[in-house]
DSSP file (Angstrom, degrees, kcal/mol; ACC not computed):
  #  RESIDUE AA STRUCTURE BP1 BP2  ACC     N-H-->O    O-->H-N    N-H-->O    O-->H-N    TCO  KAPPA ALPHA  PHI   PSI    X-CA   Y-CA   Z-CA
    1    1 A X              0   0    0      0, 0.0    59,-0.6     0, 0.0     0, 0.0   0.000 360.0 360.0 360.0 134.3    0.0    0.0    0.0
    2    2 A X        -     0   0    0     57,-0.2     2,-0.3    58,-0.1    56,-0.2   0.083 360.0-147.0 -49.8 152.4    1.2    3.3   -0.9
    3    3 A X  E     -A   57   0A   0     54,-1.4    54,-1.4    56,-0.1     2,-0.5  -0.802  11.5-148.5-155.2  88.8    2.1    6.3    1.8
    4    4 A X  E     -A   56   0A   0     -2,-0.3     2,-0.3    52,-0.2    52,-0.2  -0.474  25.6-176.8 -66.6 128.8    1.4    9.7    0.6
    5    5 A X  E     -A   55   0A   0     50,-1.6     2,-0.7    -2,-0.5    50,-0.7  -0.893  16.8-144.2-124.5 147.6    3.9   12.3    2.2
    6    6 A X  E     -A   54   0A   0     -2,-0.3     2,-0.7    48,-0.2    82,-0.2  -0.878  15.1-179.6-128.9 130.5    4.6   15.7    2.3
    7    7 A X  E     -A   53   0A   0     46,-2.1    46,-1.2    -2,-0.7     2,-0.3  -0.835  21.1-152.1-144.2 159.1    7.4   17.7    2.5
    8    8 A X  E     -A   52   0A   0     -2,-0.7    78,-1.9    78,-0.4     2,-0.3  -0.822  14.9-168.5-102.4 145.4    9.0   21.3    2.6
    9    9 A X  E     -AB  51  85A   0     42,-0.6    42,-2.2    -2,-0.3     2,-0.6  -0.976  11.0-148.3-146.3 117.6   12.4   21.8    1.3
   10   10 A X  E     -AB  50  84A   0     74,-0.6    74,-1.5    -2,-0.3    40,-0.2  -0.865  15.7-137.1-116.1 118.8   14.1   25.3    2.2
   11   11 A X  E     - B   0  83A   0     -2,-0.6     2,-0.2    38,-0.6    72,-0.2  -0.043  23.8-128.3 -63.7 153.5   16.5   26.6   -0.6
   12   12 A X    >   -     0   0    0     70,-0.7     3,-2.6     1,-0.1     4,-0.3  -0.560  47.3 -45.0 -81.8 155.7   19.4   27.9    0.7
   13   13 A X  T 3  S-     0   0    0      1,-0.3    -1,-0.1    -2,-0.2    70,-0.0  -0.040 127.8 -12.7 -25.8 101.3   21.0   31.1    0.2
   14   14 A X  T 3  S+     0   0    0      1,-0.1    -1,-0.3    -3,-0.1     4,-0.1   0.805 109.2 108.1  77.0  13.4   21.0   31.9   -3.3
   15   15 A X    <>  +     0   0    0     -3,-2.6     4,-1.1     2,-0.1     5,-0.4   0.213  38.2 110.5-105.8  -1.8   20.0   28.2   -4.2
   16   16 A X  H >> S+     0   0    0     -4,-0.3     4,-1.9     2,-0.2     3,-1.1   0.998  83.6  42.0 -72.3 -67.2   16.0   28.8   -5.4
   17   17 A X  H 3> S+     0   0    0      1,-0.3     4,-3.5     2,-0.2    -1,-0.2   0.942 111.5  59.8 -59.9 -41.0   16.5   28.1   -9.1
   18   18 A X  H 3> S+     0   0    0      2,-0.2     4,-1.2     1,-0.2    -1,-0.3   0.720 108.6  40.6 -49.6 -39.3   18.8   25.1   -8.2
   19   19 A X  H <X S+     0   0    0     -3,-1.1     4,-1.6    -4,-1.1     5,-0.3   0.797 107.9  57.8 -63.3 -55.6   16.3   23.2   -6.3
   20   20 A X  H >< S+     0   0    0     -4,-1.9     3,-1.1    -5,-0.4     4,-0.4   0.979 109.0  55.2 -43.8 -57.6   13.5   24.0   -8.7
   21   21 A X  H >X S+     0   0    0     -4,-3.5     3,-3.5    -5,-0.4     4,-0.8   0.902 110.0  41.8 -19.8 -96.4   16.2   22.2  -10.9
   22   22 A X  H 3< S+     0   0    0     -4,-1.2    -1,-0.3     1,-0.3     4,-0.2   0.354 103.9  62.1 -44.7  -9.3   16.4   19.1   -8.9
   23   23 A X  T << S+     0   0    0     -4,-1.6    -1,-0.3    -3,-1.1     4,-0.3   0.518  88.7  65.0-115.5  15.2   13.2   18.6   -8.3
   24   24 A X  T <4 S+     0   0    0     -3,-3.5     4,-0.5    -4,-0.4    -2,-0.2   0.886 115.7  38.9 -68.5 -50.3   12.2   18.2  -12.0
   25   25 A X  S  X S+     0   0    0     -4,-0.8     4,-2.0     2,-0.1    -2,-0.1   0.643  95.1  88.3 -73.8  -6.7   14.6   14.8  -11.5
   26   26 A X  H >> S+     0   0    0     -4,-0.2     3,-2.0     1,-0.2     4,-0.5   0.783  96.2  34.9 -65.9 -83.9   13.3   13.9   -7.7
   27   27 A X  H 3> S+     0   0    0      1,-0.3     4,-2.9    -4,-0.3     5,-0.2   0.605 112.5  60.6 -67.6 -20.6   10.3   11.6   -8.8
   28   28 A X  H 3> S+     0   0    0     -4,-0.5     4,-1.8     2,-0.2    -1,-0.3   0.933 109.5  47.2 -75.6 -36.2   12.1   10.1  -12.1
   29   29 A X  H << S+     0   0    0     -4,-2.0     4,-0.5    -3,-2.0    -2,-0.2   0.858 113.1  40.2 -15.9 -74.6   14.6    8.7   -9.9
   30   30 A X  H >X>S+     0   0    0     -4,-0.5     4,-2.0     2,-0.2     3,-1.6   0.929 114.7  55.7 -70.7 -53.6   12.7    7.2   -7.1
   31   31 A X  H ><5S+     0   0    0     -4,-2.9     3,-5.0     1,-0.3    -2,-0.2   0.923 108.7  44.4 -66.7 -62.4   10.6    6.1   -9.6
   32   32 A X  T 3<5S+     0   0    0     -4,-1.8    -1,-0.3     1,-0.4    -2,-0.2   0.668 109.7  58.9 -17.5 -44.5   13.8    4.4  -11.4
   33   33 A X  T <45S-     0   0    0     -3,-1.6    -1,-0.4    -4,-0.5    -2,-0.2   0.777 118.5-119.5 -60.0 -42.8   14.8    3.1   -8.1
   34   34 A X  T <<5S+     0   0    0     -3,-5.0    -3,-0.2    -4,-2.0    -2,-0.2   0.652  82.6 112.0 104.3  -4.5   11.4    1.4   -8.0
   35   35 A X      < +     0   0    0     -5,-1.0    23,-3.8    -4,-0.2    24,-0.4   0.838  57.1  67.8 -78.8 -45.5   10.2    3.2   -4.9
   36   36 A X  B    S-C   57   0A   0     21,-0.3    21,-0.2    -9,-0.2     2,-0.1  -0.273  73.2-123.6 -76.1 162.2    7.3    5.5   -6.0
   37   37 A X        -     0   0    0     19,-2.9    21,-0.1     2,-0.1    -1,-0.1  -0.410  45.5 -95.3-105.3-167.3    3.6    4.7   -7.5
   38   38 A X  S    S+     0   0    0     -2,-0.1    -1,-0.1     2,-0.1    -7,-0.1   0.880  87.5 135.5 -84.5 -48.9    2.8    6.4  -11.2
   39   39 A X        -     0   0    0      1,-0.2     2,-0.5    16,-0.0    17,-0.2   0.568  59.4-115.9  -2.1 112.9    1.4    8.8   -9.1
   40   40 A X        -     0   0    0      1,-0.1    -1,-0.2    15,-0.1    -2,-0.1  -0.539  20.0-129.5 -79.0 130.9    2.0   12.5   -9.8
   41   41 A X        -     0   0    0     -2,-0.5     2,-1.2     1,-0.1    14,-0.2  -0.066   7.1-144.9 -86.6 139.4    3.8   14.6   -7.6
   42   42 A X  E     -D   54   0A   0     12,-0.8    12,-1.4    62,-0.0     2,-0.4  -0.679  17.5-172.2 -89.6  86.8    2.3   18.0   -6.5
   43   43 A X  E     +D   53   0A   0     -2,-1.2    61,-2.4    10,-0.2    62,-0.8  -0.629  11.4 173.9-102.2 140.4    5.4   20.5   -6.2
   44   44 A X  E     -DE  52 103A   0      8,-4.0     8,-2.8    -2,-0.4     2,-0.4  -0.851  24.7-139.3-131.6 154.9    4.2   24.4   -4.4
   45   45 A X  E     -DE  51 102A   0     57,-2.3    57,-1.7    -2,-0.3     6,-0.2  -0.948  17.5-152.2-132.8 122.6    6.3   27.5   -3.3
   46   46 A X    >   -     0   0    0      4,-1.9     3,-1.5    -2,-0.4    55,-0.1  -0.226  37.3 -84.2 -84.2 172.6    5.2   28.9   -0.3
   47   47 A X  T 3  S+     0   0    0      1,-0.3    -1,-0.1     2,-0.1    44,-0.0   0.903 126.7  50.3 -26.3 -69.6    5.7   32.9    0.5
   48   48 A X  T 3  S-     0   0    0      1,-0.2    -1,-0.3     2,-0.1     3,-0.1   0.441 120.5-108.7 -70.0 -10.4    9.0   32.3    1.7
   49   49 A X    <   +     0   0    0     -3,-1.5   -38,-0.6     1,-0.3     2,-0.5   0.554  65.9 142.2 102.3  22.5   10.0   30.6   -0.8
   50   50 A X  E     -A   10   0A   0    -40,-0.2    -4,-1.9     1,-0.0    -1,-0.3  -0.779  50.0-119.9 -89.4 140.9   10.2   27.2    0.3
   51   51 A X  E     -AD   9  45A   0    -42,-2.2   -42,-0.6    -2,-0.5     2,-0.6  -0.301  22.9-157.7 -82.1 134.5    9.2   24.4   -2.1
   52   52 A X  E     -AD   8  44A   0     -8,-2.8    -8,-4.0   -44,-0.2     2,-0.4  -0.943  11.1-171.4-122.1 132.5    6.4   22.1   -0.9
   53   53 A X  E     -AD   7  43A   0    -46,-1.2   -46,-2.1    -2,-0.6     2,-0.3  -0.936   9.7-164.6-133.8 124.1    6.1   18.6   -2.5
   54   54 A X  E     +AD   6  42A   0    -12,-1.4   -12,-0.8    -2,-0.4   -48,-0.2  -0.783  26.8 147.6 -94.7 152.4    3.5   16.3   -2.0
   55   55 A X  E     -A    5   0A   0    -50,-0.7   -50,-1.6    -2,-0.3     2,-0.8  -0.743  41.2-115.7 170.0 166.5    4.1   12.4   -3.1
   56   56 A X  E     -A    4   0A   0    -52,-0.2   -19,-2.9   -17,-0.2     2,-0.2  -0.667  18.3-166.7-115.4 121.7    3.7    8.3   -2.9
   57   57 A X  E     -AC   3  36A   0    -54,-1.4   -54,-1.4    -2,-0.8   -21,-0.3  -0.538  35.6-108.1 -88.3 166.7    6.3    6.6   -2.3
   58   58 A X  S    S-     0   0    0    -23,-3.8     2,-0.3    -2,-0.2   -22,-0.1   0.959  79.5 -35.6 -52.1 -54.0    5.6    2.6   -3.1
   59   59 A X    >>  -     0   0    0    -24,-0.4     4,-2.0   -57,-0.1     3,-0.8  -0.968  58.8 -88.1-154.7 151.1    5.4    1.3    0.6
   60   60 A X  H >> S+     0   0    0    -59,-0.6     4,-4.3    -2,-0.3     3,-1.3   0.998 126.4  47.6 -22.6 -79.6    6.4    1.3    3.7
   61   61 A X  H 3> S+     0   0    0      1,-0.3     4,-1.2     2,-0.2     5,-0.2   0.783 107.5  55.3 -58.8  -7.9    9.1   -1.0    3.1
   62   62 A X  H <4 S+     0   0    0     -3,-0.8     4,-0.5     2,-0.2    -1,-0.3   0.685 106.2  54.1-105.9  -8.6   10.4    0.9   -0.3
   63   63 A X  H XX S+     0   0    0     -4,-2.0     4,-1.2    -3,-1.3     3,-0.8   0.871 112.3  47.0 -71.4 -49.4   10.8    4.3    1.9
   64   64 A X  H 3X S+     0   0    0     -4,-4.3     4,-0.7    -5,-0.3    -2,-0.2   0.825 107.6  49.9 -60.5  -7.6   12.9    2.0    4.1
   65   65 A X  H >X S+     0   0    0     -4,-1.2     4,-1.0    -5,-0.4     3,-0.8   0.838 103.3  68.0 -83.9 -22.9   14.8    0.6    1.1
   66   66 A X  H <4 S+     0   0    0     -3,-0.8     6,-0.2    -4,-0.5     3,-0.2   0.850  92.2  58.7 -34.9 -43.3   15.3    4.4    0.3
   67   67 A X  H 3< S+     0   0    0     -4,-1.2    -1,-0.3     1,-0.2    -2,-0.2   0.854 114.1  32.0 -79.4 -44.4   17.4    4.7    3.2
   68   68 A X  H << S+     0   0    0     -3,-0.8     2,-0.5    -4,-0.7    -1,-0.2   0.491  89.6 116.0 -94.7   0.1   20.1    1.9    2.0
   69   69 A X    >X  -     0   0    0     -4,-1.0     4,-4.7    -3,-0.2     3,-2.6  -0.575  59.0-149.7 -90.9 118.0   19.7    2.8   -2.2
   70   70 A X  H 3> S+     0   0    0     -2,-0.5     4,-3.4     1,-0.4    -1,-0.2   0.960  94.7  47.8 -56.3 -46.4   23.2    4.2   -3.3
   71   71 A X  H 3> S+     0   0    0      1,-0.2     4,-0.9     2,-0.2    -1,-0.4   0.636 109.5  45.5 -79.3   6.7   21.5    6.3   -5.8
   72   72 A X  H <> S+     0   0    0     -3,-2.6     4,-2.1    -6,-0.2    -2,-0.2   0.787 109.7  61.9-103.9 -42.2   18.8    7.8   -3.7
   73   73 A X  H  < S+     0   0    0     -4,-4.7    -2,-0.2     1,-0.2    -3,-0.2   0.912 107.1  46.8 -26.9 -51.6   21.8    8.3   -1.2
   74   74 A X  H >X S+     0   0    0     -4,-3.4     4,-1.4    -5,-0.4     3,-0.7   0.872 106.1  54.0 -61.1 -45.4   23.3   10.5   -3.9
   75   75 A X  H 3X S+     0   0    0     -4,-0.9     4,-1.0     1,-0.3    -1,-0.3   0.555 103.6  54.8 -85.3  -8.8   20.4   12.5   -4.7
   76   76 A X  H 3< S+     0   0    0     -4,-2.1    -1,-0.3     2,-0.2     4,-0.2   0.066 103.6  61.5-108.9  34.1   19.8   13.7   -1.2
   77   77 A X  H <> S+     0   0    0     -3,-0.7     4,-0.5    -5,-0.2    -2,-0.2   0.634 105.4  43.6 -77.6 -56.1   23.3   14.8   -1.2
   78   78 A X  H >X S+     0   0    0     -4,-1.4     3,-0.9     1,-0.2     4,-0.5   0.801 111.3  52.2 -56.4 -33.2   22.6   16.8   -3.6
   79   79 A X  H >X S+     0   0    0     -4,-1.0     3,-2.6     1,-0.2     4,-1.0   0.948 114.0  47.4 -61.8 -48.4   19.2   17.9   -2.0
   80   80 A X  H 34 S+     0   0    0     -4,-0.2    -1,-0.2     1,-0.2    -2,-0.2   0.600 103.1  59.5 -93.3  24.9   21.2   18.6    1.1
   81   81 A X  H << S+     0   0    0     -3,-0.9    -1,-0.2    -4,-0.5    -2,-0.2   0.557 119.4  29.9 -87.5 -21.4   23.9   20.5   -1.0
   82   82 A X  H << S+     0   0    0     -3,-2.6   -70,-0.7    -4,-0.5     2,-0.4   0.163 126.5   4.9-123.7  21.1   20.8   23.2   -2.3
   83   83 A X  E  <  -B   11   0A   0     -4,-1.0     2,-0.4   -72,-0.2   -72,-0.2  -0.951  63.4-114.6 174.1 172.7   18.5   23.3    0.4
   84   84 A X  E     -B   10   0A   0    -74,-1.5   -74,-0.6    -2,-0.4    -4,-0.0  -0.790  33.4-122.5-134.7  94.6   17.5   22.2    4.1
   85   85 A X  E     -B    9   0A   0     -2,-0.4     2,-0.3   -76,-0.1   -76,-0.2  -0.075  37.2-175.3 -70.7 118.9   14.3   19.8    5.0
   86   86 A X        -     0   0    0    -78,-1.9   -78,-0.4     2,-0.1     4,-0.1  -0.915  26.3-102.1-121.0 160.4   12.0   21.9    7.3
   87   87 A X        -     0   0    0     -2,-0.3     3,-0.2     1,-0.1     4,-0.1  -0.421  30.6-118.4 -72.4 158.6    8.6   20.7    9.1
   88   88 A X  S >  S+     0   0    0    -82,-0.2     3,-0.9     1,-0.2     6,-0.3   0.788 108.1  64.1  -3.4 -78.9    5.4   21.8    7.7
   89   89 A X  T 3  S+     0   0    0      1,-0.3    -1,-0.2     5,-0.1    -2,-0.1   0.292  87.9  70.5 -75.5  -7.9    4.2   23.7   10.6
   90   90 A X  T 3  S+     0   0    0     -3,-0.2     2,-0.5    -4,-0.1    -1,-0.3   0.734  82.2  95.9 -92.8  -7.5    7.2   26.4   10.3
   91   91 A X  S X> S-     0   0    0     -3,-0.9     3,-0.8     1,-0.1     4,-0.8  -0.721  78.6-140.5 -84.3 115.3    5.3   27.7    6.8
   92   92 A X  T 34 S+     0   0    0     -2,-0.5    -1,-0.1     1,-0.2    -3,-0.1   0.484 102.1  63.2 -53.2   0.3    3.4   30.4    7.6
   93   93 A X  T >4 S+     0   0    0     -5,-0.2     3,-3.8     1,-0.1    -1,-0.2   0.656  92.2  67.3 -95.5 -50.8    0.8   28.9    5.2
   94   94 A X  T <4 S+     0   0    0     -3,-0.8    -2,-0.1    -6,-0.3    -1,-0.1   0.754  91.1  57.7 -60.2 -15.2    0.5   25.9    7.5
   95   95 A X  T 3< S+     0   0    0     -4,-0.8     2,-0.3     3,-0.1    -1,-0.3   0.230  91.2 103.3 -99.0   9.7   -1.1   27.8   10.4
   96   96 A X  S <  S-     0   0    0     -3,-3.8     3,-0.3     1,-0.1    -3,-0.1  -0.647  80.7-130.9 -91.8 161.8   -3.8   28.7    7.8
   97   97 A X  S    S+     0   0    0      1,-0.4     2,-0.4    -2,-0.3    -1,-0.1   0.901 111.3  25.5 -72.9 -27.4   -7.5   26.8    7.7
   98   98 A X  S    S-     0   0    0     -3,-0.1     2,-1.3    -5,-0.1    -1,-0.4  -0.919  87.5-151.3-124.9 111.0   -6.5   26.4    4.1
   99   99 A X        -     0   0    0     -2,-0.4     2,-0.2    -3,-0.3    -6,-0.1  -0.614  18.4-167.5 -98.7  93.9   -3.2   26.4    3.4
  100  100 A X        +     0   0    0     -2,-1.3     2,-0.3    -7,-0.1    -2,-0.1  -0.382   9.2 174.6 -78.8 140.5   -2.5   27.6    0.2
  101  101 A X        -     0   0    0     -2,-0.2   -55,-0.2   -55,-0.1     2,-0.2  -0.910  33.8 -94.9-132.2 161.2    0.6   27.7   -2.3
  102  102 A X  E     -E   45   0A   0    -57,-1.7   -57,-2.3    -2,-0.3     0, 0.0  -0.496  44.5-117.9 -44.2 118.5    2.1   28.6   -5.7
  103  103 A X  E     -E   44   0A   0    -59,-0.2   -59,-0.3    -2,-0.2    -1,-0.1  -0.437  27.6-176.7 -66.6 150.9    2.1   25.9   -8.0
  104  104 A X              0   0    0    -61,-2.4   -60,-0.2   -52,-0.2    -1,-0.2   0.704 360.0 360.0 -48.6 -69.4    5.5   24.9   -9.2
  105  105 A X              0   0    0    -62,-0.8    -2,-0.1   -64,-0.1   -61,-0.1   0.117 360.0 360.0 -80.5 360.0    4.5   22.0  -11.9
């Protein structure tokens, strides 16, 4: 069974177009890896200009294979080379009854 997730991803200094980059390749990856359903990914930019991504990874067990997958290793190097994974609830958007964002995609 599938496990929809969301997360915000906060560009670093002078890093905004460089993420936007990299996250054209995040779901062709995983998917490559085998981890993700066909499912399309919802990518958003809040005020501040952190990138909001919604998406389904395959399973339970294929986020944990995530964890050990050389190439998935790689690409969140690169993630943490442009940018810094922050909770939800720190987007001023999240404290809204609807929290709305820019699309991205």
């Amino acid at each position: 069974m599938g496990q929809i997730v969301i997360v915000a991803y906060k560009p670093k200094s002078g890093k905004q177009e460089a993420l936007k980059q990299l996250m054209k390749t995040h779901i062709p990856r995983l998917k490559q890896e085998g981890l993700v359903t066909d499912r399309e990914s919802i990518i958003m930019e809040a005020a501040d200009g952190a990138i909001i991504e919604v998406f389904e990874w395959l399973s339970a067990e294929a986020i944990a294979n995530a964890h050990h997958n050389k190439a998935v290793q790689q690409m969140w190097g690169e993630y943490a080379e442009v940018c810094d994974y922050v909770p939800l609830n720190t987007l001023k958007e999240a404290g809204n009854m609807f929290a709305g964002f820019v699309p991205v995609n």
